[in-house]
C-alpha positions as CSV (number, residue, x, y, z in Angstrom):
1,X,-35.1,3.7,-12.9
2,X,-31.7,1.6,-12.0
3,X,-28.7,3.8,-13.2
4,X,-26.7,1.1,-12.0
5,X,-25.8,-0.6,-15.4
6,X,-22.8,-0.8,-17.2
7,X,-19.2,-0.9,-15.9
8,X,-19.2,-0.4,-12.2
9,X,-16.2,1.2,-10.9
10,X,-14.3,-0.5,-8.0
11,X,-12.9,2.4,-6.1
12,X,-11.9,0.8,-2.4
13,X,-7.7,0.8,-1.9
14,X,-7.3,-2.6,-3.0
15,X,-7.9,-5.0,-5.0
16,X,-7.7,-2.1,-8.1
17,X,-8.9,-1.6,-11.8
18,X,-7.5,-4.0,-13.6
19,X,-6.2,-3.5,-17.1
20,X,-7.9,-5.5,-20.1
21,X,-4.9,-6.2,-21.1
22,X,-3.8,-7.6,-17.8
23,X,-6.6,-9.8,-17.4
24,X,-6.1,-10.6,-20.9
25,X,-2.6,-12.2,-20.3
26,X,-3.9,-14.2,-17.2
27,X,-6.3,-15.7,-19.5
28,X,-5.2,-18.7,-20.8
29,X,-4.1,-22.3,-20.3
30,X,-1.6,-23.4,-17.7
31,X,1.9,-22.9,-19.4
32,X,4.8,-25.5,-19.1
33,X,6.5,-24.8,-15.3
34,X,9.5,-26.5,-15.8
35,X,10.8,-25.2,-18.8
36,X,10.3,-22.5,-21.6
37,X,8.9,-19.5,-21.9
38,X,7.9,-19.0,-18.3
39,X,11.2,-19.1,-17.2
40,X,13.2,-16.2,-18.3
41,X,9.5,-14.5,-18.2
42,X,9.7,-14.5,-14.5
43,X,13.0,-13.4,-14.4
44,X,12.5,-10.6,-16.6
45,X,9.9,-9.5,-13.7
46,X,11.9,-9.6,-10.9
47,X,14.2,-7.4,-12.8
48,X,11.6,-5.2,-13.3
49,X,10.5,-5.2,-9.9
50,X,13.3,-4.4,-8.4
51,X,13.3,-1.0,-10.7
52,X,9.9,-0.4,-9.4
53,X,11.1,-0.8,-6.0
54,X,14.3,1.3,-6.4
55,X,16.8,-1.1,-5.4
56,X,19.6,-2.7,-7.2
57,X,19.6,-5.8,-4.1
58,X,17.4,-9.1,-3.4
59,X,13.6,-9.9,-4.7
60,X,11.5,-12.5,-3.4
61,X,8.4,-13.7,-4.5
62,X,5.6,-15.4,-2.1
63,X,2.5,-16.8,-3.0
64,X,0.3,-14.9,-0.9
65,X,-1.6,-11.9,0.3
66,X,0.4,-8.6,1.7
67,X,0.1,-10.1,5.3
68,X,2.4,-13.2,3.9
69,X,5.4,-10.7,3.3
70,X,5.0,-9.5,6.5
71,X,5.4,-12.6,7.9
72,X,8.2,-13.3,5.3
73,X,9.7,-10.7,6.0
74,X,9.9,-11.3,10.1
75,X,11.0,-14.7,9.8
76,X,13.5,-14.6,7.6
77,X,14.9,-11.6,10.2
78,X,13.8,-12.0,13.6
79,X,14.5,-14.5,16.3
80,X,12.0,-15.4,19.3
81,X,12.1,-12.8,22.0
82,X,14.0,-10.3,20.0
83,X,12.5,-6.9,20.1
84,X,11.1,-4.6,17.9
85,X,9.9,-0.8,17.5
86,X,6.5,-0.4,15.7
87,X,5.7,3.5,15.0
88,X,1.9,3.0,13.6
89,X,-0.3,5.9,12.2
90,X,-3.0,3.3,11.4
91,X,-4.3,0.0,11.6
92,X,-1.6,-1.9,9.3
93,X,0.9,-0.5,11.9
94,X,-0.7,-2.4,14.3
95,X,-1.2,-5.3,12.1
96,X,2.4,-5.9,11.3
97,X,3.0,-5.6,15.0
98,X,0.4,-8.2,16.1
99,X,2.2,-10.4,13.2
100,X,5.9,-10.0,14.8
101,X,4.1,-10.6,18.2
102,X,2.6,-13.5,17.4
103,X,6.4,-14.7,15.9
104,X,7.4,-14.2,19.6
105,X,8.9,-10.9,19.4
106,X,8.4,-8.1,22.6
107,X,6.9,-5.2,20.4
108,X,7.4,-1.5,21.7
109,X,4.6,0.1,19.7
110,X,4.5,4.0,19.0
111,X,0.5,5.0,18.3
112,X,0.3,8.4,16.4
113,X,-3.4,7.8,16.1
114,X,-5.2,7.6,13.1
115,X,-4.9,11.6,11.8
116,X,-1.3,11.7,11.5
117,X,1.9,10.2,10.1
118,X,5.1,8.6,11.9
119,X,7.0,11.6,13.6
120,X,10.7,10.9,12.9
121,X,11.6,12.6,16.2
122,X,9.6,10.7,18.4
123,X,11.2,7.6,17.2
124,X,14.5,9.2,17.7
125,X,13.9,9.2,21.2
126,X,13.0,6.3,21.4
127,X,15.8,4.8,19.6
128,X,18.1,7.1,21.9
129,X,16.6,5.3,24.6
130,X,18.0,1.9,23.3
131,X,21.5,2.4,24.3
132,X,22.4,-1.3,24.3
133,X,20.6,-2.0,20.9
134,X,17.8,-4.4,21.5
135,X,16.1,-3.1,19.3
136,X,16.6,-5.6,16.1
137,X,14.0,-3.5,13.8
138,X,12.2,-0.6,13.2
139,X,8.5,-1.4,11.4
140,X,7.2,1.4,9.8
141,X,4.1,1.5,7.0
142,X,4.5,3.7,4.6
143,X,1.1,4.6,3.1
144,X,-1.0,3.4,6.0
145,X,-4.3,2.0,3.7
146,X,-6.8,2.9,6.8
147,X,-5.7,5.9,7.8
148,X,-4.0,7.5,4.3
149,X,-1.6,8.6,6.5
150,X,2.0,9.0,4.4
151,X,5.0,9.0,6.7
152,X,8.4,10.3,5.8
153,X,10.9,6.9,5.5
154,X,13.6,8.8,4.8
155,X,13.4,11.0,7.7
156,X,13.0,7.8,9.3
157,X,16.2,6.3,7.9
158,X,18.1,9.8,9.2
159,X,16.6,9.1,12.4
160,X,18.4,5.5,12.7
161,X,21.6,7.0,11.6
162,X,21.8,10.7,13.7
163,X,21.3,8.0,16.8
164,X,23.8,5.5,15.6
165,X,21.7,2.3,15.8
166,X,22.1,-0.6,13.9
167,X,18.4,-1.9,13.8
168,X,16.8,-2.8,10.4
169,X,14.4,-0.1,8.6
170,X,11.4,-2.2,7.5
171,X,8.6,-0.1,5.4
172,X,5.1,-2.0,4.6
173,X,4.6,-0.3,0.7
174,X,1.8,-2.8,0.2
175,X,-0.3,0.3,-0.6
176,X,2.0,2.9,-2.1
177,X,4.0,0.6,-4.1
178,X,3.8,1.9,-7.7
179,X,1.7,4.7,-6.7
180,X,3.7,7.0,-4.4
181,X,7.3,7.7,-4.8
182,X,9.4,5.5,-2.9
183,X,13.1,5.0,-3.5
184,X,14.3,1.8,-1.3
185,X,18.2,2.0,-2.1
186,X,18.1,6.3,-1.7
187,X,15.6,6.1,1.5
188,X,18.5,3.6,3.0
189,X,15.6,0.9,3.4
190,X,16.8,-2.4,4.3
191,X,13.8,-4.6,4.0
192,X,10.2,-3.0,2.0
193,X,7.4,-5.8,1.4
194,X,4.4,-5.3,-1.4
195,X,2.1,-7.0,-3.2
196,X,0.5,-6.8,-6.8
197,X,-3.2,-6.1,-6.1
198,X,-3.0,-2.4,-5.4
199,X,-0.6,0.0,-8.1
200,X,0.5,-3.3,-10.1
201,X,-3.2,-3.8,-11.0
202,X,-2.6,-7.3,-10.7
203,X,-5.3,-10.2,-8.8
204,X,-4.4,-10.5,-5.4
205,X,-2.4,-13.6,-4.5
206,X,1.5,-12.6,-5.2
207,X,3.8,-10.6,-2.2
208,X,6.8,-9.7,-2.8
209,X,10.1,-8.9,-0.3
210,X,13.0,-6.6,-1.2
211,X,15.8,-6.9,1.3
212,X,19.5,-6.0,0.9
213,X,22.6,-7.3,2.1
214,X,22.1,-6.0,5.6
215,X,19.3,-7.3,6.0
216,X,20.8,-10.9,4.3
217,X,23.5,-10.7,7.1
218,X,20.8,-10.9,9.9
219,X,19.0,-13.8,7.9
220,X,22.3,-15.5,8.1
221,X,22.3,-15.1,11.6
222,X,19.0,-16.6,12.2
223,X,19.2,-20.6,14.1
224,X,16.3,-21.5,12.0
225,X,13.9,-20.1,9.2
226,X,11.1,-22.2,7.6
227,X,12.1,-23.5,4.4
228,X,9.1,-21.9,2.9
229,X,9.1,-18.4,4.5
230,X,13.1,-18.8,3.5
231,X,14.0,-15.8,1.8
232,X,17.7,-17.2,0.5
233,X,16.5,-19.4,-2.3
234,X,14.1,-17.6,-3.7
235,X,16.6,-14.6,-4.0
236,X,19.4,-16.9,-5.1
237,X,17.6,-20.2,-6.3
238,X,19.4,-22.8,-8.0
239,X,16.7,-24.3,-9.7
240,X,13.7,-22.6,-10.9
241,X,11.2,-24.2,-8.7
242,X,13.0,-22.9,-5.7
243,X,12.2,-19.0,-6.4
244,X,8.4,-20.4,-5.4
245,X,8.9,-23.5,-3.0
246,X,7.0,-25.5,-5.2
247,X,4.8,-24.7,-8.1
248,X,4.6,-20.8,-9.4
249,X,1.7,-18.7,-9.7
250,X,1.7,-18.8,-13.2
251,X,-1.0,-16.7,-14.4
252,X,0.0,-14.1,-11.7
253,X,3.5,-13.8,-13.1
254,X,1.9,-13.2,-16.9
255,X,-0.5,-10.8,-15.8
256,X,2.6,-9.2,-13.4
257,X,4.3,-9.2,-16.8
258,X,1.7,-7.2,-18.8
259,X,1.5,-4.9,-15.3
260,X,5.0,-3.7,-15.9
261,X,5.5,-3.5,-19.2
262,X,2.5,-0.6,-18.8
263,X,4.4,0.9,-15.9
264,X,8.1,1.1,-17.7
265,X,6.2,2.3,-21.2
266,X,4.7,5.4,-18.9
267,X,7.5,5.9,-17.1
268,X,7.8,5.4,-13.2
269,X,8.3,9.6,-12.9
270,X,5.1,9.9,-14.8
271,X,3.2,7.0,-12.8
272,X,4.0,8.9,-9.7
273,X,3.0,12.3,-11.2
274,X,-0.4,11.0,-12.7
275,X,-1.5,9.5,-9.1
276,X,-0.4,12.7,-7.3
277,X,-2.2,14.8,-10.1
278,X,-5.6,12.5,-9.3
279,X,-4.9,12.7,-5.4
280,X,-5.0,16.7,-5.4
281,X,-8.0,16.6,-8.2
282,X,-9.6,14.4,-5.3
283,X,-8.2,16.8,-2.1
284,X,-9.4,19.8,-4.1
285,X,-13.2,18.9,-4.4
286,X,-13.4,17.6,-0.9
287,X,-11.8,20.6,0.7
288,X,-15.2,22.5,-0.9
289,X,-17.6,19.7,0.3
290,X,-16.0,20.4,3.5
291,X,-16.2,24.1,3.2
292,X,-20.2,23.7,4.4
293,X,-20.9,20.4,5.7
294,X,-19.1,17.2,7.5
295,X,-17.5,16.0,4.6
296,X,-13.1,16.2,5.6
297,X,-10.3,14.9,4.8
298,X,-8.6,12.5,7.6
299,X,-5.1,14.0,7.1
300,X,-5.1,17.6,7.5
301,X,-1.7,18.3,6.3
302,X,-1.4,17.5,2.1
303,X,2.0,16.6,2.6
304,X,1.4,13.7,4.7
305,X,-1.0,12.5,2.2
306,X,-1.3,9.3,0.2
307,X,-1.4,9.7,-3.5
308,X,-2.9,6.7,-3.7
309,X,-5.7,6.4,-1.1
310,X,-7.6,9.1,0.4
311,X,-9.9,8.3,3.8
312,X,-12.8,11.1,4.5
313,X,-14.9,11.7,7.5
314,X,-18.5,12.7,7.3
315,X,-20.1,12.1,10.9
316,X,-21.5,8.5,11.7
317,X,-25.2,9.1,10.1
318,X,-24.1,9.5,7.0
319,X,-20.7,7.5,5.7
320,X,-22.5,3.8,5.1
321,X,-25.6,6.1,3.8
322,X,-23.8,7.6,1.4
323,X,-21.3,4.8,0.2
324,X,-24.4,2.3,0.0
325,X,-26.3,5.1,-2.3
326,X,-23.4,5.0,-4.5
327,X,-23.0,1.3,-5.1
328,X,-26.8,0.6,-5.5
329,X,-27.7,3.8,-7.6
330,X,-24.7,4.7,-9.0
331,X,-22.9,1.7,-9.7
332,X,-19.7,3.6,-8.1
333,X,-18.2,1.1,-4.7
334,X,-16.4,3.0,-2.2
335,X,-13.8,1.6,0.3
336,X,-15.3,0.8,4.1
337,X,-13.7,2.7,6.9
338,X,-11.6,0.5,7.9
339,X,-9.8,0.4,11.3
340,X,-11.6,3.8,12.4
341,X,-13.9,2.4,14.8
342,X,-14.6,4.4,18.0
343,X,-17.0,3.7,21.1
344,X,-19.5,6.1,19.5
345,X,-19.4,4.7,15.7
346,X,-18.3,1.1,16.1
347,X,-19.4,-0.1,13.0
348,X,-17.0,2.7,11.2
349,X,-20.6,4.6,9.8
350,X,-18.6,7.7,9.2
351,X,-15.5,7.1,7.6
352,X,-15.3,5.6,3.9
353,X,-12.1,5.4,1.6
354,X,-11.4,6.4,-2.0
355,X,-9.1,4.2,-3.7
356,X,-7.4,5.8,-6.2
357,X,-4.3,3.7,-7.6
358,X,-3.1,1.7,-10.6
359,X,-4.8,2.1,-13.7
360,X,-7.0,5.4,-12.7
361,X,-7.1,8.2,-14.9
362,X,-8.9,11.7,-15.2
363,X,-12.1,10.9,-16.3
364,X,-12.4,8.1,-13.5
365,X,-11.6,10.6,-10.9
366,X,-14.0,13.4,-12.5
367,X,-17.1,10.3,-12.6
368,X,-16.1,9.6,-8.9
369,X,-16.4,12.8,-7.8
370,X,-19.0,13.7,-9.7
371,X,-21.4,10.6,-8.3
372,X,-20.4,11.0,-4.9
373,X,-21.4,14.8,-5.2
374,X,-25.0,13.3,-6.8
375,X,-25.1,11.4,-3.1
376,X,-24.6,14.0,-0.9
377,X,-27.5,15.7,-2.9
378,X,-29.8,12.8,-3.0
379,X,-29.0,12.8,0.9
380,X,-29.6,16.0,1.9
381,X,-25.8,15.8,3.3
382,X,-24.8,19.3,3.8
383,X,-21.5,20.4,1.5
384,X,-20.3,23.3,-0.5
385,X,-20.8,23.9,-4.3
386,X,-18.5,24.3,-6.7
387,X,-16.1,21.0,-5.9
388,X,-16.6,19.3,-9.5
389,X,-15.1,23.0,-10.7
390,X,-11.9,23.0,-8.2
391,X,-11.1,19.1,-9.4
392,X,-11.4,20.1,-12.9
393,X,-9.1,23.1,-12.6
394,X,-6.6,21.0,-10.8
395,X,-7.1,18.5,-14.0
396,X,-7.0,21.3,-16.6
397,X,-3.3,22.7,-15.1
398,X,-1.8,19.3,-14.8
C-alpha cells in the first residue's frame, strides 16, 4: 500500500512551503518593466524589507541565490588583500570565507565546530590582538543552516565596541531572516545579506543586502566595484532599471509582494513567536526520542538554537535510513546532513535536518513529528515514548 499520496511536505531549511497565495501572484504574464504598476510595487517592497530587516538604512536587490549577496556584499566592501575575521559555527561560515578568499582577501578563520555557536569572547581576543586594525570585517552567520547553531550578534557587536575596533559587523541571515528575531539597526549591524527562499516563502532566485552608512563610507572607499555587484545604484538608483542592472525579476518581486503582506498582517512579533513556539514543539519531542535511543539534538544548549532549523544526530546506520523511509512511505522529505561529514560517516548517514520556517504551522509540525516517530518504529531505531505528547503540550500552552 503506497501512503505516499497527496500533498508531500517539503521539510529541508530551504527552499520552504510556499503559500498558495504566493505562487498565485507569480502566476501570470510578464508585466510592463518600464512603467506602471511594477514600479511603485517594488518600491513598496523594499520598504517593507527593510522593516523586516530592522533597519531604517540601504536595500539592495540582486538577482541571485544567498551566495550572490555574499559576494555582493564583499565586493561592494573589500579591497584585494585586505583582511578579514570569519568566526564559523558551521559550514556557511566557512562558505562565506572561501567566497571573501577567493575575492583576494587573507581570511583569519575562527572554527567553533559544528555543536556550538560563535563565542563573543573568543573573538574579542582576537580583535584585541589587531592593534593596528587590519582587520576590515568581521563575518559572522547568524543561523548557521548546517549546524542550527544560533550565535549572539549582539554580543558580537559589544565585542567590536568593548575593544574599540572599527571593522565592519557582517551577519549571513540567509536562514533566520523572517524566522528568528534579528534587529539590524539595535544589534549595531552594519552590513546583513538574505534571500527570499527560506522565511519569505518565496522561489529561490532574489538576495538581498542591507548596509548602512558605515558600511556606504567603506564602499566609497573602494578603487573599483563591478558595476553589477555595485551596491550604490541599486540603493539610490536614478532610473528604475538600475535597482536590478538590467531587467527585474518580475514575478519574484510579485510573489515577494504577496510574502510580505502575510508577514506585516501577522505581525513580525508574532512571526517570531509562532516559529519559536514550532522550534520547542520540535526540541520537546526529540529530547524524549533521545531519552532511549541515538536520536539528539546537535546544539545542546536551547538558547543557541535556531527557530527556524533544527539538525539531529542519530548514528551513521540509521540518518539516510530513516529520512529515505519518510520520503518514499510517508511522503514527508527531510533536509540532508549537510556539512557534517567526518572520516567515519562521510556521506553525512547520521545527521538529517528539519526545516521548519515560513509558512509552517501546528498541525505541520504535529504530522512531522508524528511520521518521523512512525520511522523510527518501522526501523526498529531505538527512542523513548511519549514525544508526540511532550510536542502537543508545548502546542496546547502556546
Amino acid at each position: 500500500m503506497d501512503l505516499t499520496k497527496g500533498q508531500p511536505y517539503l521539510a529541508i531549511p530551504g527552499p520552504s512551503v510556499m503559500p498558495e497565495a504566493v505562487l498565485r501572484a507569480m502566476h501570470r504574464g510578464a508585466p510592463n518593466i518600464y512603467e506602471g504598476e511594477l514600479i511603485d510595487l517594488t518600491y513598496g517592497v523594499l520598504s517593507d524589507l527593510k522593516i523586516v530587516a530592522g533597519t531604517v538604512h540601504n536595500a539592495a536587490i540582486y538577482i541571485g541565490n544567498g551566495h550572490a549577496a555574499w559576494e555582493a556584499a564583499l565586493s561592494n566592501v573589500l579591497s584585494p588583500g585586505d583582511k578579514v575575521l570569519v568566526p564559523a559555527a558551521g559550514a556557511f561560515g566557512h562558505g562565506w570565507s572561501e567566497m571573501a578568499a577567493g575575492l583576494g582577501a587573507q581570511c583569519d578563520v575562527l572554527d567553533f565546530g559544528r555543536r556550538a555557536p560563535i563565542a563573543a569572547e573568543v573573538v574579542a581576543e582576537a580583535l584585541r590582538n589587531d592593534p593596528t586594525h587590519e582587520i576590515k570585517a568581521v563575518l559572522a552567520v547568524h543561523v548557521d543552516t548546517s549546524t542550527s547553531a544560533k550565535s549572539d550578534i549582539a554580543a558580537l557587536r559589544s565585542a567590536l565596541d568593548a575593544t574599540g575596533h572599527p571593522a565592519l559587523l557582517m551577519v549571513d541571515c540567509i536562514a533566520s531572516f523572517g524566522c528568528d528575531r534579528f534587529e539590524m539597526d539595535r544589534w549595531g549591524v552594519d552590513v546583513m545579506v538574505a534571500a527570499c527562499q527560506k522565511g519569505l516563502m518565496v522561489p529561490p532566485g532574489v538576495a538581498f543586502v542591507f548596509f548602512n552608512e558605515q558600511a556606504a563610507k567603506r564602499r566609497s572607499e573602494i578603487e573599483r566595484v563591478s558595476r553589477y555587484w555595485d551596491w550604490q545604484p541599486r540603493a539610490n538608483p536614478e532610473l528604475y532599471y538600475q535597482l536590478f542592472c538590467g531587467t527585474a525579476p518580475t514575478h519574484h518581486i510579485y510573489g515577494l509582494r504577496v510574502a510580505l503582506d502575510m508577514i506585516l498582517a501577522e505581525g513580525l512579533n508574532n512571526v517570531w513567536l509562532r516559529h519559536e513556539t514550532l522550534a520547542k514543539a520540535i526540541w520537546a519531542a526529540v529530547e524524549v526520542w533521545s531519552s532511549e535511543g541515538p536520536l539528539e539534538l546537535n546544539i545542546a544548549d536551547p538558547d543557541a538554537r535556531s527557530h527556524a532549523v533544527t539538525s539531529l544526530r542519530v548514528g551513521k546506520e540509521h540518518g539516510t535510513r530513516l529520512r529515505r523511509w519518510c520520503q518514499d512511505q510517508a511522503g514527508l522529505t527531510l533536509g540532508i546532513g549537510l556539512g557534517m561529514a567526518t572520516e567515519e560517516d562521510p556521506n553525512s548517514d547520521g545527521f538529517f535536518r528539519f526545516g521548519h520556517m515560513g509558512h509552517v504551522n501546528a498541525q505541520m509540525i504535529m504530522g512531522l513529528l508524528a511520521t518521523v516517530q512512525s520511522g523510527l518504529i518501522a526501523l526498529d531505531i531505538p527512542h523513548g515514548s511519549g514525544a508526540i505528547e511532550a510536542a502537543a503540550r508545548v502546542i496546547a500552552a502556546r
